[in-house]
N, C-alpha and C positions, 0 to 999 in steps of 0.2 A: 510589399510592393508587387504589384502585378502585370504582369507583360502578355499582352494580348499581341497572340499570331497566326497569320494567315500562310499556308503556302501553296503554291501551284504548279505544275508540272506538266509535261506533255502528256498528249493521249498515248504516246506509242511506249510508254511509261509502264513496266510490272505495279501496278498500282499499289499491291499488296506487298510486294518486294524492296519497294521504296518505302513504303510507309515501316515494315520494320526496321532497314535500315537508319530511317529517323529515329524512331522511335527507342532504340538498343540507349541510346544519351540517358534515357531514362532511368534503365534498368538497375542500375544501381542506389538511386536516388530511391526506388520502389517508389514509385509516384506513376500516375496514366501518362501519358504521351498525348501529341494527337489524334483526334477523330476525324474519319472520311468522310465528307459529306454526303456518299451516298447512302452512310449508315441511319440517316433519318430518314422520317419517314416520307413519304411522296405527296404532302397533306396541304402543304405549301409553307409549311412554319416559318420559311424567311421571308415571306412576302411576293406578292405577286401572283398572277394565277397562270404561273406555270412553274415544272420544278425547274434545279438548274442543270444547263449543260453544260457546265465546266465540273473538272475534279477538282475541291479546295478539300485541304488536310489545316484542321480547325484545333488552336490549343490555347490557355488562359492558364498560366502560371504563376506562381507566390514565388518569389524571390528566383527567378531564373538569371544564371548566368549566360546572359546573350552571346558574350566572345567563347566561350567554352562551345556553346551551341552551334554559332556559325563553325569554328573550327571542328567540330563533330562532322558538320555537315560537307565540308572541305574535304574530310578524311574517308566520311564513312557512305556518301549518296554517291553509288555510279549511275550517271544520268545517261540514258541512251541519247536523248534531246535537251543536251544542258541551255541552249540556244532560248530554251521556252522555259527556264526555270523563271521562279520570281517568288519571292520572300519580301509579306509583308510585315512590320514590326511595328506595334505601339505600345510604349513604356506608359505606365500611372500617368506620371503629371505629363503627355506628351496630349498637343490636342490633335495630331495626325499620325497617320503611320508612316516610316520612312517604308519604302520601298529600294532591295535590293534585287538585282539580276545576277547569274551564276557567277560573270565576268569581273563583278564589282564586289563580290563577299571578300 
């Protein structure tokens, strides 16, 4: 089963600081985590003819424990601007992504 995830954070955000912090849920699993969006390349691969300017942290997972993750992320993200957090989530058989904000994990 595969759980496709979006997430988003402020700009006044350690981009890279955050993203290990996410990312650490992994490490034991020895599996990748996350990727930054700005780690592609400026070519326009998502569409459109311009790049983007938001930071989205991009991840596609086989058998992810979603409540393990949110509580990872409870425990392990200090957010300078939790105000701007937002986690998107879409399960296999789901035809939308639920969207949560800091306040509501």
């Amino acid at each position: 089963m595969v759980t496709n995830i979006i997430v988003h954070w402020g700009c006044l955000e350690d981009h890279e600081k955050r993203l290990k912090e996410v990312n650490s849920f992994f490490h034991d699993e020895c599996r990748p985590g996350f990727v930054y969006s700005n780690a592609f390349p400026d070519t326009g691969w998502y569409g459109g003819g311009k790049c983007l300017e938001t930071d989205l942290f991009i991840g596609a997972f086989n058998h992810l424990d979603v409540v393990a993750l949110i509580e990872h992320l409870k425990t392990h993200l200090h957010l300078v601007e939790p105000i701007v957090f937002q986690l998107f989530i879409q399960e296999q058989d789901d035809e939308k992504f639920s969207v949560f904000e800091w306040q509501n994990l």
